[in-house]
N, CA, C and O atoms as a CHARMM CRD file, in Angstrom:
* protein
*
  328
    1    1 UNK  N     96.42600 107.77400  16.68000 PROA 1      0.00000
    2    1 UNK  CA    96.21700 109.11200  17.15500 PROA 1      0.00000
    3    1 UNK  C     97.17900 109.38800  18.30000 PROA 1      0.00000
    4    1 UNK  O     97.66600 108.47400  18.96500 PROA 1      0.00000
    5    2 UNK  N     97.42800 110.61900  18.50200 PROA 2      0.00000
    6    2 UNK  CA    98.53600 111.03100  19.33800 PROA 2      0.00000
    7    2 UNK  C     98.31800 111.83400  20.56100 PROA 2      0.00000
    8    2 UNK  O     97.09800 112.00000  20.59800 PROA 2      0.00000
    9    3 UNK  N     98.79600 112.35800  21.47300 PROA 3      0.00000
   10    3 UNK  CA    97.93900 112.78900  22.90900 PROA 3      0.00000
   11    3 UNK  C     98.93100 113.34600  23.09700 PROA 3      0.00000
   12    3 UNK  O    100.03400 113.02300  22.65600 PROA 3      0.00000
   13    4 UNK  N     98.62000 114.44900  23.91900 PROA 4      0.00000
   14    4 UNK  CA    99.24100 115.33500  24.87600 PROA 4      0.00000
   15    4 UNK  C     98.85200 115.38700  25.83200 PROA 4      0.00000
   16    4 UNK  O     97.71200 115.82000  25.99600 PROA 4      0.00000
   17    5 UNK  N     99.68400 114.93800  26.96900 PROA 5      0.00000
   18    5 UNK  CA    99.07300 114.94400  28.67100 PROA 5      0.00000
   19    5 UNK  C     99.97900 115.82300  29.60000 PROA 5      0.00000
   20    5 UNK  O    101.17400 115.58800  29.77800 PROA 5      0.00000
   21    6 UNK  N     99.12400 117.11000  30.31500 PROA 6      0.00000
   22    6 UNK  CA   100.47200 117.54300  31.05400 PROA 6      0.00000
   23    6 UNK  C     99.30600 117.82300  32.36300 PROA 6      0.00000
   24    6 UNK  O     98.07700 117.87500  32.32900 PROA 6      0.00000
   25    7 UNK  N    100.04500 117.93700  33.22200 PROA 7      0.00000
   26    7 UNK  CA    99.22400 118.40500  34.41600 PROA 7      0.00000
   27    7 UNK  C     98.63400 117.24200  35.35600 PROA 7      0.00000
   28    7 UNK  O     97.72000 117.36400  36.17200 PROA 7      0.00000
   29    8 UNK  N     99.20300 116.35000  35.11900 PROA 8      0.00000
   30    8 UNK  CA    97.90000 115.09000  35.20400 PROA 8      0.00000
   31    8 UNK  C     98.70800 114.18900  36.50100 PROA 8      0.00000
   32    8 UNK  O     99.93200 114.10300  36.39900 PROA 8      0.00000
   33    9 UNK  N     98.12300 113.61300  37.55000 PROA 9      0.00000
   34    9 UNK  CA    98.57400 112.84000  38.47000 PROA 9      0.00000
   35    9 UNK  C     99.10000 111.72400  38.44600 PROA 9      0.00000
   36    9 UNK  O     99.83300 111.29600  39.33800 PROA 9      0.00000
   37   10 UNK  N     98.70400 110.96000  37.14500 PROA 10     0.00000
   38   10 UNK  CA    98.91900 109.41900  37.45600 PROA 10     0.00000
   39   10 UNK  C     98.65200 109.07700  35.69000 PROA 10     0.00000
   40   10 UNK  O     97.56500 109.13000  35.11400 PROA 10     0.00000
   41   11 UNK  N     99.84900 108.76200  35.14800 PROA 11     0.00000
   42   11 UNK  CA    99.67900 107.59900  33.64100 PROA 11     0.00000
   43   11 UNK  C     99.66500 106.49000  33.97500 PROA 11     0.00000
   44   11 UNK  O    100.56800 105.98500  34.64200 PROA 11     0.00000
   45   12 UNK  N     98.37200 105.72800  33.47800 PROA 12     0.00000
   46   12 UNK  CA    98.62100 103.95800  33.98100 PROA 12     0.00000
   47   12 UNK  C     97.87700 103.47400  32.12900 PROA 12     0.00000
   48   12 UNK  O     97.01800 103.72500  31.28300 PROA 12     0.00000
   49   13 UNK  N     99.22800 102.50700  32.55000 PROA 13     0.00000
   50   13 UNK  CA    98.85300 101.86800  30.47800 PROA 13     0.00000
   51   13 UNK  C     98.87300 100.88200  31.35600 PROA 13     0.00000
   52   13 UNK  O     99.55500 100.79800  32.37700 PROA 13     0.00000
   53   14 UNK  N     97.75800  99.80700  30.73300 PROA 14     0.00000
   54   14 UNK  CA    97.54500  98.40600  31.54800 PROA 14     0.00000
   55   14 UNK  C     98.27600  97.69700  30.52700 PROA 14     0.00000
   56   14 UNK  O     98.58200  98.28900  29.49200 PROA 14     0.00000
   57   15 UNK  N     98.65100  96.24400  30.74800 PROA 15     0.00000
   58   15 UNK  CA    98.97900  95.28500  29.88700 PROA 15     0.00000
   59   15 UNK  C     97.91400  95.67500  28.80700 PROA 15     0.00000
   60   15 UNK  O     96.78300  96.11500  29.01500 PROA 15     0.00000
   61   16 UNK  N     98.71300  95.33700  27.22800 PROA 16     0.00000
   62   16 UNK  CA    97.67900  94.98300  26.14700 PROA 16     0.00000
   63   16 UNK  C     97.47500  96.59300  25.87500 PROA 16     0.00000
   64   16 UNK  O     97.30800  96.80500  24.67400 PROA 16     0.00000
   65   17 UNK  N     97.43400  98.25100  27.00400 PROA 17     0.00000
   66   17 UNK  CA    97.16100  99.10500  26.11700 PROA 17     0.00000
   67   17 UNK  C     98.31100  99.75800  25.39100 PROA 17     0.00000
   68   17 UNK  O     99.43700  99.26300  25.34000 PROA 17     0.00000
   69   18 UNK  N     97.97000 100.85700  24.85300 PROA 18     0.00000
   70   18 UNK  CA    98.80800 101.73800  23.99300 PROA 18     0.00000
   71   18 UNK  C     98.91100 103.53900  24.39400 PROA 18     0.00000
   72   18 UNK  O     97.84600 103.95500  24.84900 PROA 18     0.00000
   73   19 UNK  N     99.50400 104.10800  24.33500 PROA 19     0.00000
   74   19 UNK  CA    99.55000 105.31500  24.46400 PROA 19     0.00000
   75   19 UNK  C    100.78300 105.59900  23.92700 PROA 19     0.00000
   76   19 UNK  O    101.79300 104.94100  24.17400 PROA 19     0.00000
   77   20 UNK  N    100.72100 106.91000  22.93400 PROA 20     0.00000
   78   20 UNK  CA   101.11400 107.36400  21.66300 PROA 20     0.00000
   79   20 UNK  C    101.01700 108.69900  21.95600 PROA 20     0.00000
   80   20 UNK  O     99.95800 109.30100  22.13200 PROA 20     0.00000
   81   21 UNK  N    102.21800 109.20300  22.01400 PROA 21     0.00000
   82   21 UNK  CA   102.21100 110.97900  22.57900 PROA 21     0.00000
   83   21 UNK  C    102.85600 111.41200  22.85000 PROA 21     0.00000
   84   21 UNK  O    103.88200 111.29600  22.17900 PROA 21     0.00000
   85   22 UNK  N    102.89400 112.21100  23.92500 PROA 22     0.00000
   86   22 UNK  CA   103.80700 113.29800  25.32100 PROA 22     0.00000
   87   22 UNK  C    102.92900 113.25500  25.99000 PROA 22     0.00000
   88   22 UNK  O    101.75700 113.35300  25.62700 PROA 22     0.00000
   89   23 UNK  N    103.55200 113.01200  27.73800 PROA 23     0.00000
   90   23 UNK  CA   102.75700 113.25000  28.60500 PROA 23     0.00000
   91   23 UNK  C    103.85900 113.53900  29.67600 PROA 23     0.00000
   92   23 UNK  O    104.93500 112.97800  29.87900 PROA 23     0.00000
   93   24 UNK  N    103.41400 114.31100  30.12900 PROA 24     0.00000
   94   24 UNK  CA   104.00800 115.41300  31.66900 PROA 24     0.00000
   95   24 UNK  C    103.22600 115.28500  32.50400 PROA 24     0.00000
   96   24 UNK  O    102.15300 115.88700  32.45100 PROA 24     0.00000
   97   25 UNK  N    103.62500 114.26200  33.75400 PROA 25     0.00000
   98   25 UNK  CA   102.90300 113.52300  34.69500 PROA 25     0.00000
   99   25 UNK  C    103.85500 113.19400  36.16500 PROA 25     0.00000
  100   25 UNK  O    105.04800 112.92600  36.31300 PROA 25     0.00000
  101   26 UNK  N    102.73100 113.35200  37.12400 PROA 26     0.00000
  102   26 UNK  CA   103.27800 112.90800  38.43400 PROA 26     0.00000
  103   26 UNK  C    103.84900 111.48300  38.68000 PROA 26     0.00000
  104   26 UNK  O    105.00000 111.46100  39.11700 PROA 26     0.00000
  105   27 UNK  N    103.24900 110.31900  38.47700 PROA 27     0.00000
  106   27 UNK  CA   103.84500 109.23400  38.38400 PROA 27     0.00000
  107   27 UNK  C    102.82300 108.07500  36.55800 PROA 27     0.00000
  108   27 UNK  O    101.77300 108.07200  35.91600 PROA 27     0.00000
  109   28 UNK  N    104.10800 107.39300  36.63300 PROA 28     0.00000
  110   28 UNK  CA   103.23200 106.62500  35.71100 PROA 28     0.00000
  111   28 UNK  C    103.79200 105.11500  35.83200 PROA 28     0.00000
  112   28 UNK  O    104.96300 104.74500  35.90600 PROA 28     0.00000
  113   29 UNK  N    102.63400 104.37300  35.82900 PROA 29     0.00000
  114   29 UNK  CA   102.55100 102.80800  35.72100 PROA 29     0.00000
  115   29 UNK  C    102.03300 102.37300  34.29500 PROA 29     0.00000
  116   29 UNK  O    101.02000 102.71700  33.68700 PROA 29     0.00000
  117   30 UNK  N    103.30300 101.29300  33.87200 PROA 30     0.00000
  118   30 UNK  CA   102.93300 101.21900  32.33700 PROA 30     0.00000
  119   30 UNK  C    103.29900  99.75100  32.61400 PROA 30     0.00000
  120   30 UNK  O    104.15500  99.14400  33.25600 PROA 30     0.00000
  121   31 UNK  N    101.97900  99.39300  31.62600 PROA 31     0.00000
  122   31 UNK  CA   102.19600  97.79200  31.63500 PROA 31     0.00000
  123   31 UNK  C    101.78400  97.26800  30.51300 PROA 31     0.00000
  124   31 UNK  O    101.59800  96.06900  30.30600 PROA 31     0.00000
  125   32 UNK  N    101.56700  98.53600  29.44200 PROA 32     0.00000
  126   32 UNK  CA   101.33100  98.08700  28.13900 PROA 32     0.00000
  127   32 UNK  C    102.50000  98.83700  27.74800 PROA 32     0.00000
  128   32 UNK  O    103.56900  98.75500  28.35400 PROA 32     0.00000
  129   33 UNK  N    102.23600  99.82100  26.39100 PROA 33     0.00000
  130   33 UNK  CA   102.90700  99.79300  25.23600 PROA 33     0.00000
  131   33 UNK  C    102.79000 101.36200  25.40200 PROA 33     0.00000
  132   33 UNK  O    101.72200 101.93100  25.17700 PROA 33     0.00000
  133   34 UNK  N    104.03000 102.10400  25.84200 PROA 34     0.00000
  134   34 UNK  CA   104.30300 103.69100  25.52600 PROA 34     0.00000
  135   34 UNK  C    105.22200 103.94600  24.16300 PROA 34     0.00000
  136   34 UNK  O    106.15900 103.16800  23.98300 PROA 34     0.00000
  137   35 UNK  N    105.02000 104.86400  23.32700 PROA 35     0.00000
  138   35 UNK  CA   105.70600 105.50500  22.39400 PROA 35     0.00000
  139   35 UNK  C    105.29300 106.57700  22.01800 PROA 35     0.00000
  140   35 UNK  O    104.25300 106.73700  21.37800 PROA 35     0.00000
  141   36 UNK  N    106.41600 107.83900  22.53400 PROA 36     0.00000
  142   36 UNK  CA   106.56700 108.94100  22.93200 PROA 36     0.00000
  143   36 UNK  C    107.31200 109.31100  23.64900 PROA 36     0.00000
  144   36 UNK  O    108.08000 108.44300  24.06500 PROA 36     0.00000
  145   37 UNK  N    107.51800 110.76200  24.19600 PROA 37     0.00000
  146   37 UNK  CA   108.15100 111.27300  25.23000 PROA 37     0.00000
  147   37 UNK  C    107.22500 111.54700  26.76100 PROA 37     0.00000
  148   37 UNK  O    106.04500 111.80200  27.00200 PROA 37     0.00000
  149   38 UNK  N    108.48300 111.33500  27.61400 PROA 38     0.00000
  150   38 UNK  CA   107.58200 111.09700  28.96700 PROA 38     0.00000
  151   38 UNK  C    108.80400 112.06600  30.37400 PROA 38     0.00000
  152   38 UNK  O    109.93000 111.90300  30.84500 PROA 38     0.00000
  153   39 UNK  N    107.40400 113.24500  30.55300 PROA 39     0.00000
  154   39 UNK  CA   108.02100 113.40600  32.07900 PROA 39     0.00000
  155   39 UNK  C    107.65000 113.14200  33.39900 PROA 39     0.00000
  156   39 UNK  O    106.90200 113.93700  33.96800 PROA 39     0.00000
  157   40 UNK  N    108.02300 112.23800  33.91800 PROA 40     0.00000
  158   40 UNK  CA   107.43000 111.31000  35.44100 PROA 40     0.00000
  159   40 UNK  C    108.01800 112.70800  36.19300 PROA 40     0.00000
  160   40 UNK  O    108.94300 113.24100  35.58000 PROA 40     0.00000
  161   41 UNK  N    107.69500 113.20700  37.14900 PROA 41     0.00000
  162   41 UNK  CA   108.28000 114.36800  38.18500 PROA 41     0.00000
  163   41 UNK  C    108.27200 113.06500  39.21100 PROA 41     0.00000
  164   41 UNK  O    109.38700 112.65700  39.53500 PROA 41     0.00000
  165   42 UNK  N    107.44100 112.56700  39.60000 PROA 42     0.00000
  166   42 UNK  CA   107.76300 111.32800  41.06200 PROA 42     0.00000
  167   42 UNK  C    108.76400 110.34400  39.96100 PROA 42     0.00000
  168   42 UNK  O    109.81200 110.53800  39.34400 PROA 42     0.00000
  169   43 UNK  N    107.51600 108.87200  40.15300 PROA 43     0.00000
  170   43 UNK  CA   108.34400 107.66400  40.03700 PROA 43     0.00000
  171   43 UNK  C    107.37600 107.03500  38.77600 PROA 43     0.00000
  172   43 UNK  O    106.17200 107.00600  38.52100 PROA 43     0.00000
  173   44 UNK  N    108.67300 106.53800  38.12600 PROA 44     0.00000
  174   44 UNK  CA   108.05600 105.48100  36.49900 PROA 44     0.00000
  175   44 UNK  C    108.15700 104.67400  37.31300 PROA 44     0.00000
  176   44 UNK  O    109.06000 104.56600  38.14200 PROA 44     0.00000
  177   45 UNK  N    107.05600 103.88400  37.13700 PROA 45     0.00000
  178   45 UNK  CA   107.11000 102.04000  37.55000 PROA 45     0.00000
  179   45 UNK  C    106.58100 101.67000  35.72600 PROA 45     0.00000
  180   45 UNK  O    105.63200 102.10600  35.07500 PROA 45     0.00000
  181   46 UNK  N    107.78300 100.60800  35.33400 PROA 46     0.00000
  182   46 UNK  CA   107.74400  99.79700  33.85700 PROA 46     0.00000
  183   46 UNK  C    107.47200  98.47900  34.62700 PROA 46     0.00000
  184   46 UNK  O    108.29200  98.05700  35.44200 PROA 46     0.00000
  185   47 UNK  N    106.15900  97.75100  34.32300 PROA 47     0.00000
  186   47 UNK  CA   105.96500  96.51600  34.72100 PROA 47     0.00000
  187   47 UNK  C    106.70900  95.48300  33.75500 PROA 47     0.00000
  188   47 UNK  O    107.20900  95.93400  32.72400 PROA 47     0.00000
  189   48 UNK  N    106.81800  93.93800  34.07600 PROA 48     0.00000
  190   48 UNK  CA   107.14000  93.23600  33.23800 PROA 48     0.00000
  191   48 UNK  C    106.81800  93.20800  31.93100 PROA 48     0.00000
  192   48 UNK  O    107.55800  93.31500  30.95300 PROA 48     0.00000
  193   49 UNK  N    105.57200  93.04300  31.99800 PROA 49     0.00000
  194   49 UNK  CA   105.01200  93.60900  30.37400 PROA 49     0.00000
  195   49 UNK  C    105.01000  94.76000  29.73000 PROA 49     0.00000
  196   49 UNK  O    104.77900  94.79000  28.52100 PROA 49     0.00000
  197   50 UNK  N    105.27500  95.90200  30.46200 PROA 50     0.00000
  198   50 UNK  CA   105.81100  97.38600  29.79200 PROA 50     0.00000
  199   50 UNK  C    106.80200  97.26000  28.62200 PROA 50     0.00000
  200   50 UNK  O    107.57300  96.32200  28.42000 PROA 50     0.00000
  201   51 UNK  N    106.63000  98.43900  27.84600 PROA 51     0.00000
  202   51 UNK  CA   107.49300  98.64100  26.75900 PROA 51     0.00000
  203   51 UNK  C    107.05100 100.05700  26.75400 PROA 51     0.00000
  204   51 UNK  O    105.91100 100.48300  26.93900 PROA 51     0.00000
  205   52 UNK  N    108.73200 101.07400  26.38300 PROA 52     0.00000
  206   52 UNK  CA   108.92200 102.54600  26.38100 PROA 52     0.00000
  207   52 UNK  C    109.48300 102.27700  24.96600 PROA 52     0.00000
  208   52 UNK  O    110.28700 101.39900  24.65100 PROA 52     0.00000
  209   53 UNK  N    109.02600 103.00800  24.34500 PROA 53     0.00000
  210   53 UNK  CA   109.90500 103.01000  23.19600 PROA 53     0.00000
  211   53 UNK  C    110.27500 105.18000  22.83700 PROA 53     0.00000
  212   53 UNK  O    109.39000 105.59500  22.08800 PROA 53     0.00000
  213   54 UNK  N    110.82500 105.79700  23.05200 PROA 54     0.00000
  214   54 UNK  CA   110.80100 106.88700  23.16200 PROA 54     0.00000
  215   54 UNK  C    112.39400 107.68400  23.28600 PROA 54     0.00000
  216   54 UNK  O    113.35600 107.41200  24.00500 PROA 54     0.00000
  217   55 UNK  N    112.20300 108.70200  22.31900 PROA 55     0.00000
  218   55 UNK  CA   113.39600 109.75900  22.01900 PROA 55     0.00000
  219   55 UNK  C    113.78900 109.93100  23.98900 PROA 55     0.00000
  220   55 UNK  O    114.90300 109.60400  24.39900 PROA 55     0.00000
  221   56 UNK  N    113.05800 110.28900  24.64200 PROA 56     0.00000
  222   56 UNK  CA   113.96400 110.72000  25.68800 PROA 56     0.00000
  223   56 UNK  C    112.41700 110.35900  27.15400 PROA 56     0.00000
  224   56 UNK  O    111.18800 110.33000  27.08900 PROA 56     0.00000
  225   57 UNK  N    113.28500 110.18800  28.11000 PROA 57     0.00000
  226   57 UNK  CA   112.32700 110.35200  29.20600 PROA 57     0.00000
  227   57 UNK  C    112.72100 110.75300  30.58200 PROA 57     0.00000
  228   57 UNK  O    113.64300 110.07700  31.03800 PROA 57     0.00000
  229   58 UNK  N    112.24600 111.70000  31.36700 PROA 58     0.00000
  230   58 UNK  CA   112.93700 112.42600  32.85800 PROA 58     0.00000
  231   58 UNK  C    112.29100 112.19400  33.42600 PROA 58     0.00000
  232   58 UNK  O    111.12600 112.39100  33.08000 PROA 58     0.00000
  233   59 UNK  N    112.63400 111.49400  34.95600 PROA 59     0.00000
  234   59 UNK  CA   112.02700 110.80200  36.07600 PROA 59     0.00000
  235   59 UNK  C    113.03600 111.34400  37.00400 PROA 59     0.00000
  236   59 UNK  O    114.21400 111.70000  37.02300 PROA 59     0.00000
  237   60 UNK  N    111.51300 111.18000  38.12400 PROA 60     0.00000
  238   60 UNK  CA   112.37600 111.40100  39.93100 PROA 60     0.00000
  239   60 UNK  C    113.32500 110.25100  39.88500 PROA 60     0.00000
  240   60 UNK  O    114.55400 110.19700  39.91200 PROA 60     0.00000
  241   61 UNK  N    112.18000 109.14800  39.79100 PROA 61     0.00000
  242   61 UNK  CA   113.03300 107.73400  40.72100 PROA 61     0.00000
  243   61 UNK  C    112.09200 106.68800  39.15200 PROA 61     0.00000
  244   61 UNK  O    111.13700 106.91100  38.40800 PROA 61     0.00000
  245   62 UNK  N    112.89200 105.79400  39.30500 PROA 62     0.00000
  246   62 UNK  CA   112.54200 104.49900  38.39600 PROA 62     0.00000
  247   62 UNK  C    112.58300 103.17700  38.82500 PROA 62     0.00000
  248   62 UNK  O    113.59500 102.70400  39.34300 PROA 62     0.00000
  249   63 UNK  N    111.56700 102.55000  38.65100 PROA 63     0.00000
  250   63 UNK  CA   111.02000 101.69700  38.99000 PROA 63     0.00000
  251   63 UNK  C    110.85200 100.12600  38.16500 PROA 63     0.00000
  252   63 UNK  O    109.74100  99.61400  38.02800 PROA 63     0.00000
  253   64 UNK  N    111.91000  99.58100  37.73900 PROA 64     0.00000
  254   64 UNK  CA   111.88100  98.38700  35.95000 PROA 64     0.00000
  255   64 UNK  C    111.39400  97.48000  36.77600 PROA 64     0.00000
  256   64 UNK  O    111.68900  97.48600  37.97100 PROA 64     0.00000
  257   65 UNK  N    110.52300  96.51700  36.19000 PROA 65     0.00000
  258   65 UNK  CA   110.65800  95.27600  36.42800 PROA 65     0.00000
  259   65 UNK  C    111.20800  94.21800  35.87600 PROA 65     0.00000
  260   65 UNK  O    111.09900  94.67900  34.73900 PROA 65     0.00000
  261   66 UNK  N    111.86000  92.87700  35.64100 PROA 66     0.00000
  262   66 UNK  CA   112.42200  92.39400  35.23400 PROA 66     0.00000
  263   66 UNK  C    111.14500  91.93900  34.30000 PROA 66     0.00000
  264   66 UNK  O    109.99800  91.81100  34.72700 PROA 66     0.00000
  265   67 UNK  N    111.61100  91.69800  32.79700 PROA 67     0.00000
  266   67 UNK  CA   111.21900  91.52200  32.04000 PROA 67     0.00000
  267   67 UNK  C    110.37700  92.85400  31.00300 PROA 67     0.00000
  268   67 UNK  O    109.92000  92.75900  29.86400 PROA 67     0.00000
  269   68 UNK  N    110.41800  93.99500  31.90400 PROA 68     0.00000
  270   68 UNK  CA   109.70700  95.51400  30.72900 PROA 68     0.00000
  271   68 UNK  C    111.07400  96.28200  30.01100 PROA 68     0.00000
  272   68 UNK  O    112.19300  96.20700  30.51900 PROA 68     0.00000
  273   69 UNK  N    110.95300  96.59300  29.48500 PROA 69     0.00000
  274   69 UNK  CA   112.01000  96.94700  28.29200 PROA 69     0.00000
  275   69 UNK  C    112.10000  98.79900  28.34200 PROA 69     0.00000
  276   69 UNK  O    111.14300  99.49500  28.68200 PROA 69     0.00000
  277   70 UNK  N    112.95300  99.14400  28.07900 PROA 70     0.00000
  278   70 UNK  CA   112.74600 100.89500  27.88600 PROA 70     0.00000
  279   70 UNK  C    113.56800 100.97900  26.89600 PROA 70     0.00000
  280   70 UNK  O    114.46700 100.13900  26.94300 PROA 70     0.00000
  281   71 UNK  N    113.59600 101.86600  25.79300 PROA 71     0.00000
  282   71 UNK  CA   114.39600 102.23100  24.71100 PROA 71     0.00000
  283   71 UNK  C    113.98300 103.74700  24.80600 PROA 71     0.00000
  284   71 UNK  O    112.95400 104.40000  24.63500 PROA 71     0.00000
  285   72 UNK  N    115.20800 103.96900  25.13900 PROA 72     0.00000
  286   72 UNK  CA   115.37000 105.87100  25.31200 PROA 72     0.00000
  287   72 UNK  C    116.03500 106.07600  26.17000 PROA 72     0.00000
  288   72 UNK  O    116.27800 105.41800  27.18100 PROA 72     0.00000
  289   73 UNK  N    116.60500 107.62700  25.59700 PROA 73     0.00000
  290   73 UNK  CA   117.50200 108.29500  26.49300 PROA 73     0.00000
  291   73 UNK  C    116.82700 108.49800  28.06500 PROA 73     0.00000
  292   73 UNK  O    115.75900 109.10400  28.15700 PROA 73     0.00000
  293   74 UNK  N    117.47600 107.98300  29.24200 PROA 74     0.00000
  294   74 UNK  CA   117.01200 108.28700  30.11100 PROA 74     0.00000
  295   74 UNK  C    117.72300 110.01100  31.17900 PROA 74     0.00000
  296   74 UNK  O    118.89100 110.24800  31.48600 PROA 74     0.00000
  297   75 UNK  N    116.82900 110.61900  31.38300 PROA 75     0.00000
  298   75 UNK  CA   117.71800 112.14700  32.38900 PROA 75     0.00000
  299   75 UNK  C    117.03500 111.73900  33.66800 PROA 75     0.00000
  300   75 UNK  O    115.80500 111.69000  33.66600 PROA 75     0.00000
  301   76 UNK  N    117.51200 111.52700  34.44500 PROA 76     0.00000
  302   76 UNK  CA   117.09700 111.85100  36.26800 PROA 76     0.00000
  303   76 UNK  C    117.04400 113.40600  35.98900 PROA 76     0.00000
  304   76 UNK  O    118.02700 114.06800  35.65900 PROA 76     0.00000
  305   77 UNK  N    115.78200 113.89500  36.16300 PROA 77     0.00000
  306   77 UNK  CA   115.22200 114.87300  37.09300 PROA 77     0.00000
  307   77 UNK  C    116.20600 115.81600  38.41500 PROA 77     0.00000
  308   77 UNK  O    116.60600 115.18800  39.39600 PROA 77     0.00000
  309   78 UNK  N    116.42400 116.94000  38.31100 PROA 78     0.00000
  310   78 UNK  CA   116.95500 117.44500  39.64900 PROA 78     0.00000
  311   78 UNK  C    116.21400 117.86400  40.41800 PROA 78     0.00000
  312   78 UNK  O    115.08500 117.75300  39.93900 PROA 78     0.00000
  313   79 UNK  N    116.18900 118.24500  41.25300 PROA 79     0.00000
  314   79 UNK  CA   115.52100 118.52700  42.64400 PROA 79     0.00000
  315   79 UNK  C    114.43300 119.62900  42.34600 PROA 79     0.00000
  316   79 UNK  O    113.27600 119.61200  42.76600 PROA 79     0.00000
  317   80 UNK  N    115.10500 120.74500  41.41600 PROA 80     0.00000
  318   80 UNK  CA   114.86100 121.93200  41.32500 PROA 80     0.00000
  319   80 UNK  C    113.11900 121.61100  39.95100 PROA 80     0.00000
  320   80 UNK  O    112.12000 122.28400  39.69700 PROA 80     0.00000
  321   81 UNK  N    113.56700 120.47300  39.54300 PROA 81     0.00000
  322   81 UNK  CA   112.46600 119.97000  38.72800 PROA 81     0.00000
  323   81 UNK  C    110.78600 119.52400  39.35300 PROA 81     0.00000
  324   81 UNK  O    109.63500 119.93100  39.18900 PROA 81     0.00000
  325   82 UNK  N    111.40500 118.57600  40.04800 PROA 82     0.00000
  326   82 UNK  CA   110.30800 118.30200  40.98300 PROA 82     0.00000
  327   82 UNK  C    109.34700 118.95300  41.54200 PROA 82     0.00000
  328   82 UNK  O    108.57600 118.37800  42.31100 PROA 82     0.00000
């Protein structure tokens, strides 16, 4: 099943979850499994165990950890976005 999130403060995928969608969000912490499109306006934090798998994603600031993976076009955000 698939989700639409907009408006929302905070995406957090723990290790082990899933989220399958679009979501338009203030910050997001992913430490499971995203596939979809994603707009962070703050900061993506991708934990080690994160995985993005997604056509495109726009962030303030980014946050990888060594060992989380992202597959997708990445856009930095301009000012005027935020």
């Amino acid at each position: 099943m698939e989700t639409e999130i907009s408006g929302c403060r905070l995406l957090s995928v723990a290790a082990g979850g899933v989220f399958r969608g679009s979501a338009d969000v203030e910050r997001a912490d992913i430490g499971g499994t995203v596939e979809g499109s994603l707009t962070v306006r703050e900061i993506l934090t991708v934990r080690a165990s994160g995985r993005i798998h997604s056509d495109s994603i726009s962030y303030g600031e980014l946050e990888l950890d060594r060992g989380g993976t992202v597959t997708a076009t990445l856009q930095l955000l301009g000012e005027e976005a935020k």
